[in-house]
C-alpha positions in Angstrom: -100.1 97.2 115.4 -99.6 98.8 112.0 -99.6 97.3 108.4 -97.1 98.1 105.1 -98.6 98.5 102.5 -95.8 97.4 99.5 -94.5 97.4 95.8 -91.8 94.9 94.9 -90.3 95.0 91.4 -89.0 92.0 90.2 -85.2 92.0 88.8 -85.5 90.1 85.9 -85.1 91.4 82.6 -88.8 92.3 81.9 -89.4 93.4 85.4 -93.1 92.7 86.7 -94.4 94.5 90.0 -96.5 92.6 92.9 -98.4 94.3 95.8 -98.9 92.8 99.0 -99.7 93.9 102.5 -98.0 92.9 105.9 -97.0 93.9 109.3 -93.5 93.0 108.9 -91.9 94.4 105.6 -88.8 92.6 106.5 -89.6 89.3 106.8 -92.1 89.4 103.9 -89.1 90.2 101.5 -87.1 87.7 102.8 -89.9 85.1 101.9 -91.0 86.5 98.5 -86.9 86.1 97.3 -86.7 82.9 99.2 -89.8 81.4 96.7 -92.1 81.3 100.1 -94.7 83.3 99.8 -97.5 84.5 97.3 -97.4 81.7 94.2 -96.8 84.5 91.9 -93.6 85.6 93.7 -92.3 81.8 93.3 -88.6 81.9 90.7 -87.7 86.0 91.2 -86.1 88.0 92.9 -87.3 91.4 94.4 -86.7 94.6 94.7 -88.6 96.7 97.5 -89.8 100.0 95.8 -92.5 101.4 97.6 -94.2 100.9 100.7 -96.9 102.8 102.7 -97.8 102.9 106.8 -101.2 101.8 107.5 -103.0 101.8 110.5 -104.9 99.2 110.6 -105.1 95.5 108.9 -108.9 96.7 107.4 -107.3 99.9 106.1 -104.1 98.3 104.5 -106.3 95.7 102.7 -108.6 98.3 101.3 -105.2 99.8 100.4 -103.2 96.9 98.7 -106.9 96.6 96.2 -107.1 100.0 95.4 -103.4 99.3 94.1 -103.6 96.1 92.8 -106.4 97.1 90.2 -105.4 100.9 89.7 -103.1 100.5 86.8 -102.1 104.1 85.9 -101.0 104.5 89.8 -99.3 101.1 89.8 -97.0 102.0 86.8 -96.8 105.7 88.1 -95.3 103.9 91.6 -92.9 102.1 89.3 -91.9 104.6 86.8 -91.2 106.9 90.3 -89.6 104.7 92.6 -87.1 102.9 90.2 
């Protein structure tokens, strides 16, 4: 089974970006706009602009932190992928 690893950008006026991890992208969308899924994603709606292929659930976890906490790649992956 492989794992996404993703970037949502929210569509409000002061757009803010979440990272998550899942092996099915589609769904996961559906549930962050619905208001079910991470607490943080609760009251927006999302817009998908990145996402990444991972192998394996370890892999895409070790993934998601790197992106989480690397600040100057996070705003790079939003500046890029508009």
């Amino acid at each position: 089974m492989s794992y996404f690893v993703y970037m949502l950008k929210s569509k409000n006026s002061k757009p803010v970006t979440y990272v998550g991890y899942t092996n099915n992208i589609k769904k996961r969308i559906t549930l962050h706009n619905a208001g079910k899924g991470a607490k943080f994603t609760k009251g927006r709606k999302w817009k998908l602009i990145y996402k990444e292929k991972i192998k394996t659930k370890n892999e895409a976890i070790s993934r998601e932190y790197y992106i989480k906490n690397n600040r100057s790649l996070r705003k790079k992956l939003k500046e890029k992928y508009k």
